[in-house]
VMD Tcl script that builds the backbone (N, CA, C; Angstrom):
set m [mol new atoms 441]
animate dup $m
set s [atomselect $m all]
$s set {name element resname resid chain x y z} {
  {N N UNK 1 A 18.105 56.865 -43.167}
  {CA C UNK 1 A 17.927 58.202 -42.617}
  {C C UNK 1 A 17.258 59.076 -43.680}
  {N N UNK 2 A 16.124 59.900 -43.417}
  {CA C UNK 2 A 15.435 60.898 -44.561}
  {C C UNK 2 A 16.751 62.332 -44.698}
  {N N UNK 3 A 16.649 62.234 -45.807}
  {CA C UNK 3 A 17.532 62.916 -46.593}
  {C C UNK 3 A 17.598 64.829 -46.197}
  {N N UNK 4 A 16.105 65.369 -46.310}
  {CA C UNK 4 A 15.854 66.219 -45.964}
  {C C UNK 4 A 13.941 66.810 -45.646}
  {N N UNK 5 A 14.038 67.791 -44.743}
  {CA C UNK 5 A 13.057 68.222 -44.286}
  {C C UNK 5 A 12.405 69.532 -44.600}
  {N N UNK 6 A 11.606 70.157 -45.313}
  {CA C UNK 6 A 11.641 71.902 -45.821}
  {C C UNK 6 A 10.116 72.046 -45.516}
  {N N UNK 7 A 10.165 73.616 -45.432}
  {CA C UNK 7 A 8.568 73.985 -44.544}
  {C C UNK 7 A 8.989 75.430 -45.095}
  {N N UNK 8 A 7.833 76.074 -45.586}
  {CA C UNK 8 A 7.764 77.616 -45.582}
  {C C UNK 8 A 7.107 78.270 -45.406}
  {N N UNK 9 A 6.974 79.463 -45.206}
  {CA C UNK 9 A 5.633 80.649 -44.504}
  {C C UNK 9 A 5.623 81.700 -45.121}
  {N N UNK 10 A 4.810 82.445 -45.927}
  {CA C UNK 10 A 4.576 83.676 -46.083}
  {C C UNK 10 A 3.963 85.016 -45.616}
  {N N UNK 11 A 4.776 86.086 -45.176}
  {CA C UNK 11 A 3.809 86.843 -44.986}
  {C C UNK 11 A 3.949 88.380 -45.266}
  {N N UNK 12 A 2.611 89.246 -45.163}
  {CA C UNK 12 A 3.061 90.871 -45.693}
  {C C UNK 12 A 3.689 91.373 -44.162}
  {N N UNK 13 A 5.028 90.823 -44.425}
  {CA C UNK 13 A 6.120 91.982 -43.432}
  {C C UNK 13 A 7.175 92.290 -43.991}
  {N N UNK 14 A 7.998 92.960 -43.801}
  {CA C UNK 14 A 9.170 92.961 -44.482}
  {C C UNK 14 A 10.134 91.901 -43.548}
  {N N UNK 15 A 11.438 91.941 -44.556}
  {CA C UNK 15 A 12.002 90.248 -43.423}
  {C C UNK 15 A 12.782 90.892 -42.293}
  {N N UNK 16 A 13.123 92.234 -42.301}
  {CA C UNK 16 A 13.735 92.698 -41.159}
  {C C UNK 16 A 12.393 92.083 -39.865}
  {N N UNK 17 A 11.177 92.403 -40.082}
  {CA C UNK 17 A 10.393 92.059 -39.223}
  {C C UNK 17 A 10.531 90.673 -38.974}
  {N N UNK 18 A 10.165 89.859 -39.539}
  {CA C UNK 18 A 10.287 88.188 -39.493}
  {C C UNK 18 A 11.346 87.796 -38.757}
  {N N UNK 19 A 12.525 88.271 -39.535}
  {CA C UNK 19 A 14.147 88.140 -38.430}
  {C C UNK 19 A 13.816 88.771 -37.048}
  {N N UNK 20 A 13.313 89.461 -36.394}
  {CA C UNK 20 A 13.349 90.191 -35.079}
  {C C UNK 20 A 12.295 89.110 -34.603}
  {N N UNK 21 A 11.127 88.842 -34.951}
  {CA C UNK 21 A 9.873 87.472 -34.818}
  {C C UNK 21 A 11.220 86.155 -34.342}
  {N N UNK 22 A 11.752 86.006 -35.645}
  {CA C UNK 22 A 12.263 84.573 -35.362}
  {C C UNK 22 A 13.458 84.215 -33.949}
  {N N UNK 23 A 14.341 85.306 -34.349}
  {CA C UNK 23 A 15.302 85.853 -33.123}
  {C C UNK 23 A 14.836 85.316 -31.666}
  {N N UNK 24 A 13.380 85.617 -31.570}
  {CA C UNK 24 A 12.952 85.493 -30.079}
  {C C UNK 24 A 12.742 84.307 -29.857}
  {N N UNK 25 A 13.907 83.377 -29.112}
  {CA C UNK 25 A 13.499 81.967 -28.609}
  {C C UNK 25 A 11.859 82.376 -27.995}
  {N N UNK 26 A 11.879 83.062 -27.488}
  {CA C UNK 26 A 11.123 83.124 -25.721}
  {C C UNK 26 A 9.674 82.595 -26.666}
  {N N UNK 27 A 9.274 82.590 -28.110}
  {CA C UNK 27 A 8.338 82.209 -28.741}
  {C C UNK 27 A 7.898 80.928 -28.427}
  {N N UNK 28 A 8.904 80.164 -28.357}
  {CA C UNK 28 A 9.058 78.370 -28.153}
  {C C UNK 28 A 8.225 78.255 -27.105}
  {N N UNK 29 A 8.890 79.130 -26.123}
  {CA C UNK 29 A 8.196 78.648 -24.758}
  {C C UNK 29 A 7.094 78.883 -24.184}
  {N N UNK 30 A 6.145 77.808 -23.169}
  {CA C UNK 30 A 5.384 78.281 -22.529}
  {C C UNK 30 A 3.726 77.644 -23.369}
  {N N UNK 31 A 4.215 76.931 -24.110}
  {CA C UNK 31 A 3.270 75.934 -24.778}
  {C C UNK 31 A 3.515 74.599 -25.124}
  {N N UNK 32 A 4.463 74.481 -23.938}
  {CA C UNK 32 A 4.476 72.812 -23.510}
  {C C UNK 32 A 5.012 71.707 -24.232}
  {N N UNK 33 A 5.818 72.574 -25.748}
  {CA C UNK 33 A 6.576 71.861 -26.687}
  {C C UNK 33 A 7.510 72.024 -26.094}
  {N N UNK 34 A 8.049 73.027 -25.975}
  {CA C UNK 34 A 9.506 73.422 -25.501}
  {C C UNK 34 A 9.632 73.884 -23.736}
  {N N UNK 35 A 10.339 73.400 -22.769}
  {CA C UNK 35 A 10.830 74.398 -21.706}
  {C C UNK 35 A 12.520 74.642 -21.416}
  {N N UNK 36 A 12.931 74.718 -22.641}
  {CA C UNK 36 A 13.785 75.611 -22.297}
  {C C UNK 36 A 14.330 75.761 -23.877}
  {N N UNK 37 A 15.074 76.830 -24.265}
  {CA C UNK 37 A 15.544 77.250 -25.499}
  {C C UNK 37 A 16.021 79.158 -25.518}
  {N N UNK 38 A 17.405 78.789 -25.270}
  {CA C UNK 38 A 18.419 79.947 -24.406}
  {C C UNK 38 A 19.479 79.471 -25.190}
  {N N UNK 39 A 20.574 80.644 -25.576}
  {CA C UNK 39 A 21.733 80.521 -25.920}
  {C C UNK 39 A 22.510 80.288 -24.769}
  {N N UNK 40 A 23.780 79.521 -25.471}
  {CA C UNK 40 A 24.635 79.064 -23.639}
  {C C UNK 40 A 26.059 79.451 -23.885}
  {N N UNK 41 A 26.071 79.689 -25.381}
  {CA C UNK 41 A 27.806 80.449 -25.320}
  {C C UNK 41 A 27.597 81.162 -26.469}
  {N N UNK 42 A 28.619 82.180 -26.491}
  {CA C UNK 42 A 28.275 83.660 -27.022}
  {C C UNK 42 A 27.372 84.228 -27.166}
  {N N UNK 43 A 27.452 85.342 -28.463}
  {CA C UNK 43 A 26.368 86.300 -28.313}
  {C C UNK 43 A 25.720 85.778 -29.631}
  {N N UNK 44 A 24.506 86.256 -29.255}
  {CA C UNK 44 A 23.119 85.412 -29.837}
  {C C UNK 44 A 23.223 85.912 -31.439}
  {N N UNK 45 A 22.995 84.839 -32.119}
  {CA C UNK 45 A 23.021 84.929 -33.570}
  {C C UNK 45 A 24.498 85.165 -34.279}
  {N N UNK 46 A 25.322 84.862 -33.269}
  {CA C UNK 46 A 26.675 84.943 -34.246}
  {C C UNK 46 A 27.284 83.529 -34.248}
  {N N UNK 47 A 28.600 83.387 -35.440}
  {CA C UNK 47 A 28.577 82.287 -35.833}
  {C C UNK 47 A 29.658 82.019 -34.667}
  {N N UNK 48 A 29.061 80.358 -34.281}
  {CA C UNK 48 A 30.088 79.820 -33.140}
  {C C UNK 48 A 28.815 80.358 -32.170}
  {N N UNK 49 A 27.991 80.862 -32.062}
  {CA C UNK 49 A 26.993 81.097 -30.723}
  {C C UNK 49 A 26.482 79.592 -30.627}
  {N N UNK 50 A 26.019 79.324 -29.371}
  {CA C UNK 50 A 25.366 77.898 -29.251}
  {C C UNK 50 A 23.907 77.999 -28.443}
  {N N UNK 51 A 23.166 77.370 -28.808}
  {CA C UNK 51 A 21.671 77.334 -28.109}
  {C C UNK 51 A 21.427 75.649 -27.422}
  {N N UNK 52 A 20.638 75.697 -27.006}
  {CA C UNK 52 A 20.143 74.706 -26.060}
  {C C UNK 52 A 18.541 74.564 -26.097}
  {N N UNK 53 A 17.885 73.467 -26.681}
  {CA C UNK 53 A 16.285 73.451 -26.516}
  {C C UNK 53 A 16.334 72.230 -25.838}
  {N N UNK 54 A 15.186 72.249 -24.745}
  {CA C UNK 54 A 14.734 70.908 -24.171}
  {C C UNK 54 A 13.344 70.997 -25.010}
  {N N UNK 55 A 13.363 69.670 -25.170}
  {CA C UNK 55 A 11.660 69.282 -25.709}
  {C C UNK 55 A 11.210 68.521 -24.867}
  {N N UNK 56 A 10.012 68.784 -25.315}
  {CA C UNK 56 A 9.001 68.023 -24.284}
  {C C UNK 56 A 7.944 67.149 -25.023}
  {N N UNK 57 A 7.837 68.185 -26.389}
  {CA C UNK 57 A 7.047 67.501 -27.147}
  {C C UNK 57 A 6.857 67.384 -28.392}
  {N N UNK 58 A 6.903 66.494 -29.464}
  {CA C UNK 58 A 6.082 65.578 -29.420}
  {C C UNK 58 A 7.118 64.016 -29.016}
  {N N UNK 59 A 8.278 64.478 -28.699}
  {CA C UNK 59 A 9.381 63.057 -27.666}
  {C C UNK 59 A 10.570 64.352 -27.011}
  {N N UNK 60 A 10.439 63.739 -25.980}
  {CA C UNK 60 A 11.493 64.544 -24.960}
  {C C UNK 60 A 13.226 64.097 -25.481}
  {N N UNK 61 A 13.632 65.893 -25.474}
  {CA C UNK 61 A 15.141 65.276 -26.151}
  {C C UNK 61 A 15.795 66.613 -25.611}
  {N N UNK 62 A 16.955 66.734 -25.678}
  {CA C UNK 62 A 17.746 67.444 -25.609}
  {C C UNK 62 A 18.788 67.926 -26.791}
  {N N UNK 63 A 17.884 69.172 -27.459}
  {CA C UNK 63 A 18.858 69.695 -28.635}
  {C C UNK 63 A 19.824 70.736 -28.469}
  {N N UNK 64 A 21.386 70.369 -28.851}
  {CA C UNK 64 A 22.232 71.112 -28.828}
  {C C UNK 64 A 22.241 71.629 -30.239}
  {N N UNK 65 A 22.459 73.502 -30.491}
  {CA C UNK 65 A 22.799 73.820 -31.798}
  {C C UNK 65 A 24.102 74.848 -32.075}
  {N N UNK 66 A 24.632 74.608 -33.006}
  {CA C UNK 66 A 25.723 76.052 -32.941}
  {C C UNK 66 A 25.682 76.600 -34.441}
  {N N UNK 67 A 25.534 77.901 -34.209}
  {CA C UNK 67 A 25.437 78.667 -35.081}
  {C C UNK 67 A 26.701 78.506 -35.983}
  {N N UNK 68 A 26.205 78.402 -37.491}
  {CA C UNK 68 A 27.033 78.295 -38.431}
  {C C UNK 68 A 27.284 79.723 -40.065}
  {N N UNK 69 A 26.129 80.036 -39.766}
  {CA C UNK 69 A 26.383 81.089 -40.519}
  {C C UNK 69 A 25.307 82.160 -39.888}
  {N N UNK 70 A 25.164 83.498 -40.399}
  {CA C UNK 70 A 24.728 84.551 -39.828}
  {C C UNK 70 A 24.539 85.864 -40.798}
  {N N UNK 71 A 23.279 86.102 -41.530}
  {CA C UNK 71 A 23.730 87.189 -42.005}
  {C C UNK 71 A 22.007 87.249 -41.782}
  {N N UNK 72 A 21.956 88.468 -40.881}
  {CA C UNK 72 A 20.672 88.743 -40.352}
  {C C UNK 72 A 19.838 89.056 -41.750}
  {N N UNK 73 A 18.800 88.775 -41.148}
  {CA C UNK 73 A 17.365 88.995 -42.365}
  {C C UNK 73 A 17.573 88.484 -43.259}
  {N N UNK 74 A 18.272 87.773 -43.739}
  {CA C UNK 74 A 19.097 87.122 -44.911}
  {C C UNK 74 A 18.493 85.479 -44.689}
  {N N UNK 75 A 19.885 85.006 -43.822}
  {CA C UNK 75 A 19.311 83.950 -43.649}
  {C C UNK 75 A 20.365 83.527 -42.761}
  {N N UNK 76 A 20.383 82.057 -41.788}
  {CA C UNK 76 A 20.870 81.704 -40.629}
  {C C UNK 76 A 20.956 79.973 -40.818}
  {N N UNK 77 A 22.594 79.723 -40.670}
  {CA C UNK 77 A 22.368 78.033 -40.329}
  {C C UNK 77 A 22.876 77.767 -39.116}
  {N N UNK 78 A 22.319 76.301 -38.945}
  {CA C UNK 78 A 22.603 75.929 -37.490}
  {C C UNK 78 A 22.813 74.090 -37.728}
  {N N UNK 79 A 23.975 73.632 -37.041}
  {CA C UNK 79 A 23.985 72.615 -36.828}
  {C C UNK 79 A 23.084 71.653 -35.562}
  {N N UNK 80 A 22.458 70.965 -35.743}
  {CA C UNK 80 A 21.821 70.816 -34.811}
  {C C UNK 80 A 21.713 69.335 -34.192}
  {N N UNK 81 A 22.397 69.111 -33.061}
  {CA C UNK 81 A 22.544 67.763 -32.110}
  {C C UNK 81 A 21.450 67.304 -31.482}
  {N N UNK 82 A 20.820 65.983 -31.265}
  {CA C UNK 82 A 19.995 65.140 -30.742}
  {C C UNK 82 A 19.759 63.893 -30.982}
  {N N UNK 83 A 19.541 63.391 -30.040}
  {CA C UNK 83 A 19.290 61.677 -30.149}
  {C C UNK 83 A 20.125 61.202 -31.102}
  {N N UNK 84 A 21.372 61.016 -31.198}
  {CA C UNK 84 A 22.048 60.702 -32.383}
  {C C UNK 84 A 22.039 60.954 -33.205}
  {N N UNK 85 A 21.346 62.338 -33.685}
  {CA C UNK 85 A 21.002 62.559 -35.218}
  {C C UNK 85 A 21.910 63.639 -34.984}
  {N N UNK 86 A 22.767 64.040 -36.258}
  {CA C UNK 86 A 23.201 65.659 -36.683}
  {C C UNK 86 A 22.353 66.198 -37.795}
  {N N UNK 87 A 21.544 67.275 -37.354}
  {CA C UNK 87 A 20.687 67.591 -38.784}
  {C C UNK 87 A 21.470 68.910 -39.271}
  {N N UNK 88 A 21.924 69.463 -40.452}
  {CA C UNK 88 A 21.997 70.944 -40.864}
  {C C UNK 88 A 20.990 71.743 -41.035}
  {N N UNK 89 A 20.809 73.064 -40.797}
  {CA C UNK 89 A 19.647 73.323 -41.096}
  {C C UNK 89 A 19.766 75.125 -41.547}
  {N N UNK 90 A 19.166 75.402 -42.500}
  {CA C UNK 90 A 19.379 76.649 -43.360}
  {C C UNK 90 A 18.012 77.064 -43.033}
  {N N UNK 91 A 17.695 78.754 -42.740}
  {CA C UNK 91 A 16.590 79.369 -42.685}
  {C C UNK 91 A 16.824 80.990 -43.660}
  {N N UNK 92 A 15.887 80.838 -44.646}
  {CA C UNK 92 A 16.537 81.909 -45.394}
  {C C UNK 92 A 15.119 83.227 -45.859}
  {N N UNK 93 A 15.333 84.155 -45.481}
  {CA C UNK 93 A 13.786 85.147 -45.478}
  {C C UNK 93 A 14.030 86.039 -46.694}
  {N N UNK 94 A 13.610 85.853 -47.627}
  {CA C UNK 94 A 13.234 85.734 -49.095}
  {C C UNK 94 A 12.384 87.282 -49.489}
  {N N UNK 95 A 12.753 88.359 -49.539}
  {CA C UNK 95 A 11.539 89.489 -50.036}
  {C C UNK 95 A 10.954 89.195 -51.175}
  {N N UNK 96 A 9.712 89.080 -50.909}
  {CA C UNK 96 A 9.188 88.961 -52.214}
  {C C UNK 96 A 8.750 90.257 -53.135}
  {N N UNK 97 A 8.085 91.431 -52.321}
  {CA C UNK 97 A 8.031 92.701 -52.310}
  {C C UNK 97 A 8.492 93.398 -51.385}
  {N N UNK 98 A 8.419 94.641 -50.728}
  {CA C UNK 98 A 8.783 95.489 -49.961}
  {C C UNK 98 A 8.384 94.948 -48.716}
  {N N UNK 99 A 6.952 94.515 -48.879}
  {CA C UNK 99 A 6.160 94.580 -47.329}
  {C C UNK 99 A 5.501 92.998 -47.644}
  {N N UNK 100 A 6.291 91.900 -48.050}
  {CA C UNK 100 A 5.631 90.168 -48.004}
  {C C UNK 100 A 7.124 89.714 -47.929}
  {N N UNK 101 A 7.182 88.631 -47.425}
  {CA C UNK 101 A 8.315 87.745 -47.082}
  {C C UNK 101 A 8.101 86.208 -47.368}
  {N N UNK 102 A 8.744 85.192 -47.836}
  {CA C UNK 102 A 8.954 84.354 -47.606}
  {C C UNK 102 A 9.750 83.651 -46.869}
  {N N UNK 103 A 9.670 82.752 -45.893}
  {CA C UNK 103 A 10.739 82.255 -45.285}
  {C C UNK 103 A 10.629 80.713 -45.206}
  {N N UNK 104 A 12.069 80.136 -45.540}
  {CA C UNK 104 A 12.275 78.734 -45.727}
  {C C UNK 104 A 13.009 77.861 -44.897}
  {N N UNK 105 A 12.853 76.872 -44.284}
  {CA C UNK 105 A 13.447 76.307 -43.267}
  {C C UNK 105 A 13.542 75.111 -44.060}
  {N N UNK 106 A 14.809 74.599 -44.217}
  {CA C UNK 106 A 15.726 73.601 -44.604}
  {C C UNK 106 A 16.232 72.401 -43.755}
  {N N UNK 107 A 16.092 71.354 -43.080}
  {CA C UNK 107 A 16.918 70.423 -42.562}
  {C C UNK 107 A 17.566 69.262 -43.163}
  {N N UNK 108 A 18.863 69.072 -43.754}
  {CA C UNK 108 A 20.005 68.078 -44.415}
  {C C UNK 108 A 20.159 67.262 -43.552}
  {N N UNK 109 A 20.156 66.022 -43.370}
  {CA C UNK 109 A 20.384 65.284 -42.226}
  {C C UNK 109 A 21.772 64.805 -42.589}
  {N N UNK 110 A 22.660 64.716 -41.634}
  {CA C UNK 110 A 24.052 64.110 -42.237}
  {C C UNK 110 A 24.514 63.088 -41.203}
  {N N UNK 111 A 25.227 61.629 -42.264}
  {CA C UNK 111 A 25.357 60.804 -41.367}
  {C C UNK 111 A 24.654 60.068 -41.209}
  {N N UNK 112 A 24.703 59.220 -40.642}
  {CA C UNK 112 A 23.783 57.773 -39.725}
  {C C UNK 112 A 23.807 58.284 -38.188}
  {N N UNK 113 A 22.148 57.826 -37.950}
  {CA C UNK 113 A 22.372 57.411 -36.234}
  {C C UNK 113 A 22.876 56.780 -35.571}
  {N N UNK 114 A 23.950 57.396 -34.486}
  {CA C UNK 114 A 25.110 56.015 -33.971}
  {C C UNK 114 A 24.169 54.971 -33.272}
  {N N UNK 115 A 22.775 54.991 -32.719}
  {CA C UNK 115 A 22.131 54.808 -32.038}
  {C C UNK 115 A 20.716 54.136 -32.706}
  {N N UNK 116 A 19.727 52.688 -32.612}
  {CA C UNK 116 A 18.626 52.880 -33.432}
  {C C UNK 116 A 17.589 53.886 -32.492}
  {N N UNK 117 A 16.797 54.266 -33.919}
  {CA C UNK 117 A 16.354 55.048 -33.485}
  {C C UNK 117 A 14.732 55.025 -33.453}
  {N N UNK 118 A 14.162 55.150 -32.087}
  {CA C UNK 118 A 12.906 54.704 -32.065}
  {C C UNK 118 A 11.606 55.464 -32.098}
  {N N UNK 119 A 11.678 56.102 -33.131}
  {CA C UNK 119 A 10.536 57.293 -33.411}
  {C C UNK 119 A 10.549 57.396 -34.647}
  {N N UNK 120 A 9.570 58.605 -35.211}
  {CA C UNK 120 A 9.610 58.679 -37.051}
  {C C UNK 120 A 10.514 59.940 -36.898}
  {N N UNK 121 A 11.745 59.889 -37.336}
  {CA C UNK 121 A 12.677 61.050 -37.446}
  {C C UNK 121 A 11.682 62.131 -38.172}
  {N N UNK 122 A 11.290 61.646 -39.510}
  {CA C UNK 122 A 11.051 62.962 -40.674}
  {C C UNK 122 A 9.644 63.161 -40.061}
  {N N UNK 123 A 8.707 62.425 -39.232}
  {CA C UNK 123 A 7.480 63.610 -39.210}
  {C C UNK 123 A 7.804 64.065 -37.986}
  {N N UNK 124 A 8.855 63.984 -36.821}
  {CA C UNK 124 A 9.045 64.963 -35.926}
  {C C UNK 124 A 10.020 66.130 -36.422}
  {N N UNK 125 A 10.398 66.542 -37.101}
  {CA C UNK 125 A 11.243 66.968 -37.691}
  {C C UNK 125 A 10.739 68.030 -38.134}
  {N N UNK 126 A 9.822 67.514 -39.134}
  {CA C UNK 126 A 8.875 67.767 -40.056}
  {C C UNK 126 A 7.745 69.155 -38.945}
  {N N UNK 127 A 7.429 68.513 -37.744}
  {CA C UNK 127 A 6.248 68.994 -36.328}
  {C C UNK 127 A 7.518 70.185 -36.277}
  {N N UNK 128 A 8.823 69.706 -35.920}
  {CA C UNK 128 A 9.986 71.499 -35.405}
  {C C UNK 128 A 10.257 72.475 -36.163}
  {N N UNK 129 A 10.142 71.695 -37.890}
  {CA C UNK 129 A 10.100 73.320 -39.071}
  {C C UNK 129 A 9.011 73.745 -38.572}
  {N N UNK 130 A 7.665 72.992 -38.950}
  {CA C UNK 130 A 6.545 74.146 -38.647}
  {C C UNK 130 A 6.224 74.911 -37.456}
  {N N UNK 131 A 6.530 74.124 -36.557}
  {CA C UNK 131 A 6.106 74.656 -35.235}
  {C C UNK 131 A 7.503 75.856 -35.047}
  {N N UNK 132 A 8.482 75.930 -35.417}
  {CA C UNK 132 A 9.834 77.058 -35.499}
  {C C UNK 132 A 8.895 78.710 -36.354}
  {N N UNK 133 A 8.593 78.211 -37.268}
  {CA C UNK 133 A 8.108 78.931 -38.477}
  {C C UNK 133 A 6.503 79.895 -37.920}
  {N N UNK 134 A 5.733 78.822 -37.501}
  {CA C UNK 134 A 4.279 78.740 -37.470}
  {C C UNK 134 A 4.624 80.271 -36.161}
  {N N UNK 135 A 5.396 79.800 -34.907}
  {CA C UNK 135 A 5.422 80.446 -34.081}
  {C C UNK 135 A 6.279 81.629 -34.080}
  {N N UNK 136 A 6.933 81.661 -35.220}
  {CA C UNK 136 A 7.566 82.887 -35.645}
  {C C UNK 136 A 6.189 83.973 -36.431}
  {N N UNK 137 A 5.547 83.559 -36.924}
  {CA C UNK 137 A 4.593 84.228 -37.737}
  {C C UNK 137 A 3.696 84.526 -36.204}
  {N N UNK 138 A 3.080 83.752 -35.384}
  {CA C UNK 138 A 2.246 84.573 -34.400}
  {C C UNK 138 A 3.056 85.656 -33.732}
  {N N UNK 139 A 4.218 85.357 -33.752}
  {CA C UNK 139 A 5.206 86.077 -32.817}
  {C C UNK 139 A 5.010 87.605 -33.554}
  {N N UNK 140 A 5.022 87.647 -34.842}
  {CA C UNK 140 A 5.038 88.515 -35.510}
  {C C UNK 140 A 3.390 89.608 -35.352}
  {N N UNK 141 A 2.703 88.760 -35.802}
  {CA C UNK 141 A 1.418 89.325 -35.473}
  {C C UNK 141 A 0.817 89.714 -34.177}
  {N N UNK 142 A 1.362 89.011 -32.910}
  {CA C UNK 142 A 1.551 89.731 -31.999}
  {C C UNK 142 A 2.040 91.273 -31.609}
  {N N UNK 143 A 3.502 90.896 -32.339}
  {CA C UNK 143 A 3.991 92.598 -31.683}
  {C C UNK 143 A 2.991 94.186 -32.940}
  {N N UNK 144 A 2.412 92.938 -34.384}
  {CA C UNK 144 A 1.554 94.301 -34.789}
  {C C UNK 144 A 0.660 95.079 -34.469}
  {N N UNK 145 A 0.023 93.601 -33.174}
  {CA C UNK 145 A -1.285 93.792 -32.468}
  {C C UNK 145 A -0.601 94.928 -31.230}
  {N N UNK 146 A 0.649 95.065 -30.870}
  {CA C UNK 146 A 0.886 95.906 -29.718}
  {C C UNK 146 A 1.052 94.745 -28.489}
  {N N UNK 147 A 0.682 93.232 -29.016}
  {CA C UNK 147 A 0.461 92.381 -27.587}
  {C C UNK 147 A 2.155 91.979 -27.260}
}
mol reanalyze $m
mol bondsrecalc $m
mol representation Tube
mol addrep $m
């Protein structure tokens, strides 16, 4: 099993912005990676909240996650269920100045797959940091544009 997975993004926002960007599942959707990614118990971003992503692509799966820690703009973990894998995963938004951010997405894989497993775990893995991250940053530049 690959040990771990990390991806990061920079940009001139402050991370309160980035956190409100990342917050929005509704980013995922509607570009044929993801159709569905909704919280399904409690309230969103607290610890013990749980989310739900269906993928579609780049292998169809069903990820269960539950929020494990929570300290907005800060940073956010999530345990995250699929195909036999449990991955941990830490996202932490970094000021670098007032108005640039860094943000880091972390996945620990823990455990063995009860299951073999018939895909490349670490470069799909590898496709959900960036594509989490990548689409947090348009998300962002969107709402500067007013779109």
């Amino acid at each position: 099993m690959v040990p771990r997975v990390e991806y990061s993004v920079t940009a001139p926002a402050a991370r309160e912005e980035l956190w409100e960007a990342f917050c929005d599942l509704s980013r995922l959707l509607g570009r044929g990676i993801y159709s569905e990614a909704a919280f399904t118990e409690g309230q969103p971003w607290r610890e013990g909240s749980r989310i739900r992503y269906v993928v579609l692509q780049p292998l169809k799966a069903t990820v269960t996650a539950v929020v494990t820690l929570c300290e907005p703009a800060v940073k956010v973990g999530l345990l995250n269920h699929a195909l036999g894998i449990t991955a941990q995963q830490l996202v932490t938004f970094t000021a670098l100045k007032p108005d640039s951010t860094r943000v880091d997405m972390i996945m620990d894989f823990i455990g063995e797959s009860t299951s073999p497993v018939p895909f490349d775990v670490k470069a799909s893995l590898q496709f959900f940091c960036q594509d989490a991250l990548d689409s947090m940053i348009v998300r962002w530049k969107d709402k500067q544009r007013g779109a």
